[in-house]
N, CA, C and O atoms as a DFTB+ gen file, in Angstrom:
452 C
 N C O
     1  1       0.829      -1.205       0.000
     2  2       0.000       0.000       0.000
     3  2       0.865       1.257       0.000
     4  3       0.468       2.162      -0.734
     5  1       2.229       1.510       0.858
     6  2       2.754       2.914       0.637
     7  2       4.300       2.123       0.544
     8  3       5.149       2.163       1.434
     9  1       4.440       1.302      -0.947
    10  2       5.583       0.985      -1.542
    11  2       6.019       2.181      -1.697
    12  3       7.198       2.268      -1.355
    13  1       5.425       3.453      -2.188
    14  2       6.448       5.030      -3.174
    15  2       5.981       6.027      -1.936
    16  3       5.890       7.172      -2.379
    17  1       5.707       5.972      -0.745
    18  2       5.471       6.644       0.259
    19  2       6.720       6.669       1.039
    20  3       7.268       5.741       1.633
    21  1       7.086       7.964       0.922
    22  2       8.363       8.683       1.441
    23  2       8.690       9.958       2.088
    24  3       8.064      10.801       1.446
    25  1       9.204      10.413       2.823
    26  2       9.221      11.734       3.793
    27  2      10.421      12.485       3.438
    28  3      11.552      12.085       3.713
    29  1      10.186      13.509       2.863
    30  2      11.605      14.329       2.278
    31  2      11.623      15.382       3.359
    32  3      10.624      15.490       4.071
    33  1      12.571      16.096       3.532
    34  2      13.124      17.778       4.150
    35  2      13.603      17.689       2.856
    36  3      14.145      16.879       2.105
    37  1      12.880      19.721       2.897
    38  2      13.354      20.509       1.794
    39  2      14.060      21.374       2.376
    40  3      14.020      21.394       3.606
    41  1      14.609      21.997       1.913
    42  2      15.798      23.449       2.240
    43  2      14.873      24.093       2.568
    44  3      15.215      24.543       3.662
    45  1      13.805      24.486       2.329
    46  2      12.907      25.431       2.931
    47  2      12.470      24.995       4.566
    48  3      12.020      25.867       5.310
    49  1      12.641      23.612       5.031
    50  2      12.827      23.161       6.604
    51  2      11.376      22.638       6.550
    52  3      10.792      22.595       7.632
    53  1      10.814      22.299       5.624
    54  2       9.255      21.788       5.689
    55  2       9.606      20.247       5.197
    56  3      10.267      19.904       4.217
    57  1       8.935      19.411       6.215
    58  2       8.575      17.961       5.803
    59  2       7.202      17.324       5.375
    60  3       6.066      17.359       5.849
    61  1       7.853      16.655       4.147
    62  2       6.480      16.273       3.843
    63  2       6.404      14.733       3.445
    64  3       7.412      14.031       3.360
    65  1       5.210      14.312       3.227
    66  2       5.428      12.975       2.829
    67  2       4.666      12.691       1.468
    68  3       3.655      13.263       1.060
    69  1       5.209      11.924       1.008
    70  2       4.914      12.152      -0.757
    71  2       4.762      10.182      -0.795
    72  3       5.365       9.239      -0.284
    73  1       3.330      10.417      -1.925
    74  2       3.548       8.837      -2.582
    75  2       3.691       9.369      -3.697
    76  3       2.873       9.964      -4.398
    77  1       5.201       9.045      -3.917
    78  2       4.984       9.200      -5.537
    79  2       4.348       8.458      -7.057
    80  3       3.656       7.465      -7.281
    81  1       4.931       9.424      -7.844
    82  2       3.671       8.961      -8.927
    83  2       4.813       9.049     -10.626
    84  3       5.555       9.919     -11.082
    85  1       4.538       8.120     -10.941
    86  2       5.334       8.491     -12.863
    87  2       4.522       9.592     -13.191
    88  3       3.334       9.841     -12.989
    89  1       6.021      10.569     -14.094
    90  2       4.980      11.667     -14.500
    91  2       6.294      12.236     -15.567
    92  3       7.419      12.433     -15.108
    93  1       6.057      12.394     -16.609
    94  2       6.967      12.511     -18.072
    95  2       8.085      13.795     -17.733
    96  3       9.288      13.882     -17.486
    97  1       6.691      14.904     -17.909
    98  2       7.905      16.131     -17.483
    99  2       8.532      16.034     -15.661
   100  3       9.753      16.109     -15.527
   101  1       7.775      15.895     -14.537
   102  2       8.088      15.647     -13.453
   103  2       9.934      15.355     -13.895
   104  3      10.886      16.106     -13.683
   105  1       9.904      13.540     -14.779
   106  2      11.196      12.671     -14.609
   107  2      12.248      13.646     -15.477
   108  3      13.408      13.929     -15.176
   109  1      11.631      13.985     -16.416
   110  2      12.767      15.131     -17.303
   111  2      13.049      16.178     -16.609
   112  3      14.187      16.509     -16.942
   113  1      12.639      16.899     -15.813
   114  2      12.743      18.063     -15.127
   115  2      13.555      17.693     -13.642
   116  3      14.011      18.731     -13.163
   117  1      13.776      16.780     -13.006
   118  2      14.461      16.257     -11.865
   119  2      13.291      16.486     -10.822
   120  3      13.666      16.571      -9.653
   121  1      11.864      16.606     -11.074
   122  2      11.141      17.196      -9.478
   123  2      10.418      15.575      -9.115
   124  3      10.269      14.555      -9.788
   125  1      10.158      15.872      -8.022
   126  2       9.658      15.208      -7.071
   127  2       7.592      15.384      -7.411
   128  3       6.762      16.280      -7.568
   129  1       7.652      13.947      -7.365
   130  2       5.761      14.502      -7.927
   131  2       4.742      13.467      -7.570
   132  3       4.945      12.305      -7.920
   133  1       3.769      13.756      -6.968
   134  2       2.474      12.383      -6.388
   135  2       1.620      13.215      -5.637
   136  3       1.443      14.433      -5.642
   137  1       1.039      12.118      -4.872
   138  2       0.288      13.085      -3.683
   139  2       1.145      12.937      -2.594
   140  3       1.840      11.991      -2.225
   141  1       0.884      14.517      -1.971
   142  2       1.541      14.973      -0.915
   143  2       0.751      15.126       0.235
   144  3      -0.468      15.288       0.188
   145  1       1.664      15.063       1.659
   146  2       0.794      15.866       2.656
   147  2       2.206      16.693       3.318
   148  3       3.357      16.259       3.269
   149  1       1.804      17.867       3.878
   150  2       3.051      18.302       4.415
   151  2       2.886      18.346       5.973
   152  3       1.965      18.924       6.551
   153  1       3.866      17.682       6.548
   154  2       3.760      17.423       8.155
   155  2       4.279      18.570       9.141
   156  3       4.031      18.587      10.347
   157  1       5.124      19.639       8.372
   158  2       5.388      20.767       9.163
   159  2       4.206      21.558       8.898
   160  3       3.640      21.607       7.806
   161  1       3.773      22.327      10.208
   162  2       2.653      23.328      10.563
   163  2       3.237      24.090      11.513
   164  3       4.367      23.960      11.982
   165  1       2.317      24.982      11.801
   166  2       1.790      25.689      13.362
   167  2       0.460      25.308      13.343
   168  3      -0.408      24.958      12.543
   169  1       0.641      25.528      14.640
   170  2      -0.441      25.542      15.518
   171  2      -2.187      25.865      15.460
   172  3      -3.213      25.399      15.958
   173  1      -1.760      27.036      14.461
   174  2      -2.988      27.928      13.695
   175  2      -3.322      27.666      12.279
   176  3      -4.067      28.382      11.609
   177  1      -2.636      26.435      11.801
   178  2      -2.808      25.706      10.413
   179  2      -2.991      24.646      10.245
   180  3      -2.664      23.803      11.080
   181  1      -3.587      24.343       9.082
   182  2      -4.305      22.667       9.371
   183  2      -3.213      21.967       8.064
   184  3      -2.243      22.507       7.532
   185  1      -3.906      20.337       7.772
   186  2      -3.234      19.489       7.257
   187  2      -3.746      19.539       6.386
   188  3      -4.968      19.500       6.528
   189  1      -3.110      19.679       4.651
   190  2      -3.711      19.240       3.851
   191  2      -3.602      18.166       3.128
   192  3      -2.460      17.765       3.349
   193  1      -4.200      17.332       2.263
   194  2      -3.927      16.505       1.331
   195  2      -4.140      16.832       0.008
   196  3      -5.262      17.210      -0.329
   197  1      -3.186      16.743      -0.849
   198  2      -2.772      17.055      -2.362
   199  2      -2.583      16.281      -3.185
   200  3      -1.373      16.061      -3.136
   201  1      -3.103      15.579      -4.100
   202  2      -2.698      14.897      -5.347
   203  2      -2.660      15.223      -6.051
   204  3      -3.163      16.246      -6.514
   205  1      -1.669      14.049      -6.678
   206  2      -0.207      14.436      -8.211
   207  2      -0.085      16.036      -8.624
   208  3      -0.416      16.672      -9.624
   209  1       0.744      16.479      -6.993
   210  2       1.229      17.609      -7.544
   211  2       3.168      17.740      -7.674
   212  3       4.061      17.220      -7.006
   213  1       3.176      18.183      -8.229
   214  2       4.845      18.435      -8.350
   215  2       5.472      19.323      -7.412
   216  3       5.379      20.545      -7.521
   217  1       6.232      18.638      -6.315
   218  2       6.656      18.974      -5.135
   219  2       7.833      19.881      -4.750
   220  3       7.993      20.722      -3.866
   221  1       8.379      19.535      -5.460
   222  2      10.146      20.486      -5.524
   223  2      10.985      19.358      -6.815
   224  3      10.839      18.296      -7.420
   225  1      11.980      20.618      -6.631
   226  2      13.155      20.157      -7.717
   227  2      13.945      18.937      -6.195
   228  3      13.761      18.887      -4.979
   229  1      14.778      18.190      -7.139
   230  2      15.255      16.941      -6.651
   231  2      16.172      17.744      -5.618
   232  3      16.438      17.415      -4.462
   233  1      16.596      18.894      -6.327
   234  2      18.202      19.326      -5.655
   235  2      17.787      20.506      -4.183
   236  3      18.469      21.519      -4.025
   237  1      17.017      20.285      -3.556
   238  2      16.498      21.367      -2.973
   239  2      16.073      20.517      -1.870
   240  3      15.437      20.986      -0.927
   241  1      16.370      19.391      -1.939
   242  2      15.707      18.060      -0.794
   243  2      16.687      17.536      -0.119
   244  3      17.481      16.775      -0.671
   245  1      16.809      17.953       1.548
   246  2      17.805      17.960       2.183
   247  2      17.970      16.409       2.471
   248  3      19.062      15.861       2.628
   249  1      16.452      15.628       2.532
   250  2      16.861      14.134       3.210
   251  2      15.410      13.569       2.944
   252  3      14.328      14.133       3.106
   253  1      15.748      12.043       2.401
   254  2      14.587      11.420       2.059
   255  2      14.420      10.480       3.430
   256  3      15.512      10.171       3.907
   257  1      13.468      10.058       4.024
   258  2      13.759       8.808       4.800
   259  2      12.581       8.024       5.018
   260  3      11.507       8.411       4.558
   261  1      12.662       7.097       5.589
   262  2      11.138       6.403       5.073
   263  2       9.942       6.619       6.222
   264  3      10.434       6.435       7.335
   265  1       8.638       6.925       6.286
   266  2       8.010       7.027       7.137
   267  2       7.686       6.594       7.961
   268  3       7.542       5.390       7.750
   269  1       7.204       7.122       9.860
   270  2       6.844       5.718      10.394
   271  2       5.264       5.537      10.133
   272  3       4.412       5.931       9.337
   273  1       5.387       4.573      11.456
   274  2       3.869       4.140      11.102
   275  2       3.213       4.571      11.308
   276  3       2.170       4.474      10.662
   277  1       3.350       5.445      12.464
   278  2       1.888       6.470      12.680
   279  2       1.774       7.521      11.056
   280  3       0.758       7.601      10.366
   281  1       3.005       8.166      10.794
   282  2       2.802       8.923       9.748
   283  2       2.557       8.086       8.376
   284  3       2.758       8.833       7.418
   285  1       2.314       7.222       8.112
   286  2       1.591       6.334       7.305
   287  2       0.365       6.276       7.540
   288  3      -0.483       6.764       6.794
   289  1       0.081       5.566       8.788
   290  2      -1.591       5.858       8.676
   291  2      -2.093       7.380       8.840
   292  3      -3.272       7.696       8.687
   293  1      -1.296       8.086       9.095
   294  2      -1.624       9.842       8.807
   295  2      -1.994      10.052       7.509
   296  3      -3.073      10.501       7.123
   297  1      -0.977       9.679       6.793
   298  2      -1.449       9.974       5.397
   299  2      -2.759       9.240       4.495
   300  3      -3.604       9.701       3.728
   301  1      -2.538       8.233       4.872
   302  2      -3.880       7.362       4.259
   303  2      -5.076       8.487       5.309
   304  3      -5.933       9.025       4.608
   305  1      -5.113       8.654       6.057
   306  2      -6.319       9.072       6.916
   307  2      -6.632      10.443       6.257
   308  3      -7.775      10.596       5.827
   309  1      -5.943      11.224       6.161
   310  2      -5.414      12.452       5.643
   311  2      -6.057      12.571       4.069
   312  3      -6.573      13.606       3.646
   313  1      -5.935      11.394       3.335
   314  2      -6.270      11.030       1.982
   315  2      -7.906      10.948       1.653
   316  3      -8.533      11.312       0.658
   317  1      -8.243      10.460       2.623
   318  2      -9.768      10.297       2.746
   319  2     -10.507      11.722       3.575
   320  3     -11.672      12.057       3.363
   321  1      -9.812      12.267       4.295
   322  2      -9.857      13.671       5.107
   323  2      -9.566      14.751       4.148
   324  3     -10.572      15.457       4.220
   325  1      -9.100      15.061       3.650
   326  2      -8.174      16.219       2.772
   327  2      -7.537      17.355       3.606
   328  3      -6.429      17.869       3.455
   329  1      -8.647      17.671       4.668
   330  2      -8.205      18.424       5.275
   331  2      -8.481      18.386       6.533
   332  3      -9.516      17.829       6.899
   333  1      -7.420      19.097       7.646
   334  2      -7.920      18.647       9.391
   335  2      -7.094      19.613       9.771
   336  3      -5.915      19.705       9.430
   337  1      -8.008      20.747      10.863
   338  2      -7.117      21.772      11.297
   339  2      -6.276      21.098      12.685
   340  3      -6.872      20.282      13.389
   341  1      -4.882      21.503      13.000
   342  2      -3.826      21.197      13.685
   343  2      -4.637      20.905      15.225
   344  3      -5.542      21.643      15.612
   345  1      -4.243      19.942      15.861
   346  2      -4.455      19.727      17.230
   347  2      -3.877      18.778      18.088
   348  3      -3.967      17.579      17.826
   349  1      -3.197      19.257      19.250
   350  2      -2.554      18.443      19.989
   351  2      -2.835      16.650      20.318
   352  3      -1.923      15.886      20.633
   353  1      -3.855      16.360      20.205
   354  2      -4.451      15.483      20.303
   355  2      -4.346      14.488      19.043
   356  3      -3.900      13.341      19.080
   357  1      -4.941      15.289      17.719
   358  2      -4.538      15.127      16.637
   359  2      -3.019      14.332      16.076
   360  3      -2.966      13.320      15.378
   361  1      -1.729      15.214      16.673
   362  2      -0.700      15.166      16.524
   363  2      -0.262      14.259      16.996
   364  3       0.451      13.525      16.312
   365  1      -0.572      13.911      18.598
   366  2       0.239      13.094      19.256
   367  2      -0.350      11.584      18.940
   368  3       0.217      10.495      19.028
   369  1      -1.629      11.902      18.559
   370  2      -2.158      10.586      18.232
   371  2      -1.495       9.961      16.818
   372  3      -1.659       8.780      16.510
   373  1      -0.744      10.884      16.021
   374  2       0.368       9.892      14.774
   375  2       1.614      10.302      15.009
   376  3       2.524      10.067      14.214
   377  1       1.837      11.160      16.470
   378  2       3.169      11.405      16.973
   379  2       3.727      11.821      15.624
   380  3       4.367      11.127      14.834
   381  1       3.245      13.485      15.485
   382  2       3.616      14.594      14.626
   383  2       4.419      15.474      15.487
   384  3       5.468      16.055      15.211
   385  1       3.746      15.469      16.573
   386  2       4.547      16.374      17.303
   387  2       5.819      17.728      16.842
   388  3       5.710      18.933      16.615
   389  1       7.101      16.660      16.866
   390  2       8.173      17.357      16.045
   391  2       8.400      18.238      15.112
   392  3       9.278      19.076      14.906
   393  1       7.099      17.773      14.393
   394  2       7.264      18.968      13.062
   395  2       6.808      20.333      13.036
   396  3       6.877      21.195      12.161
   397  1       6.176      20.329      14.561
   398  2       4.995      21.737      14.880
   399  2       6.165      22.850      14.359
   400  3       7.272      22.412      14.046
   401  1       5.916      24.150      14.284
   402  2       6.841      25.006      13.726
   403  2       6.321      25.454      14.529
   404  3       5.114      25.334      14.738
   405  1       7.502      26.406      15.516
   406  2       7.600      27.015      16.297
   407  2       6.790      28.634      16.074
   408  3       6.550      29.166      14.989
   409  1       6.518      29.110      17.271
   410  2       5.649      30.409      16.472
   411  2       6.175      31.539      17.644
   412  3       6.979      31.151      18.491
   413  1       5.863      32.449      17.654
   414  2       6.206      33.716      18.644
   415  2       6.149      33.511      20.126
   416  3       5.218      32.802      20.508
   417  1       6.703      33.837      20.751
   418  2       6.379      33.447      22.351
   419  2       5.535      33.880      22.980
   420  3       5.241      33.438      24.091
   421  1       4.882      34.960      22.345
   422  2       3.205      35.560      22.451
   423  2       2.480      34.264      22.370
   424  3       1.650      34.028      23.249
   425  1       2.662      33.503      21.542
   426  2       1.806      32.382      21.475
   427  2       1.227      31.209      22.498
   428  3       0.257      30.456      22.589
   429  1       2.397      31.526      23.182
   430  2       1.895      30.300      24.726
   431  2       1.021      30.614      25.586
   432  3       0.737      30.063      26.650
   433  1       0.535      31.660      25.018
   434  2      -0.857      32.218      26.048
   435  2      -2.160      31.818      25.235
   436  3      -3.266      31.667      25.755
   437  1      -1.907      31.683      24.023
   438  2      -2.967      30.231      23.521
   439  2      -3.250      28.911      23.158
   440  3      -4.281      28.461      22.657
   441  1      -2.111      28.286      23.503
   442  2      -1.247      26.857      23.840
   443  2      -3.236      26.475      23.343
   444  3      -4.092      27.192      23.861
   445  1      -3.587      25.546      22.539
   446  2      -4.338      24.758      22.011
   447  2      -5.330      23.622      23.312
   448  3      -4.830      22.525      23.062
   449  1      -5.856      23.499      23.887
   450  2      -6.093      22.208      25.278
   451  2      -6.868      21.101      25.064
   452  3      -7.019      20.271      25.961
């Protein structure tokens, strides 16, 4: 089921997880291309799900590595969801945690509960 399901960092510091997909110009052009979900957020942003879009150029991708399991069934869940705004509960339940993007220190006075 997620044989081409893979988790890149881009230079831009966003992780995402991609099943990839054959795609003509995608392979001539060096980019990265399928459906995506991207696992870095804040707090005040939700998850989306994206298919066969073209993700980044190859050379701009700091590290591929393979997903775990919670972020596997994230993505399948995610696939059928499209979209789900950010929540602690949410997160820890596919142990996303890590990827939260840090936000202003104003912000801990609305810490999510």
């Amino acid at each position: 089921m997620n044989q081409n399901l893979i988790k890149v960092t881009t230079t831009f510091q966003n992780t995402w997880l991609i099943n990839l997909k054959k795609d003509a110009f995608a392979d001539e052009n060096d980019i990265l291309f399928g459906d995506t979900l991207r696992l870095s957020i804040s707090k005040n942003d939700s998850y989306y799900f994206s298919e066969a879009i073209a993700l980044t150029y190859s050379k701009d991708i700091l590290s591929i590595d393979e997903p775990t399991e919670g972020e596997i069934e994230f993505f399948y869940a995610m696939k059928i969801a499209q979209e789900k705004m950010f929540s602690k509960t949410l997160a820890a339940k596919y142990g996303l945690e890590k990827y939260l993007i840090p936000t202003l220190a104003t912000d801990k006075s609305t810490e999510d509960k």
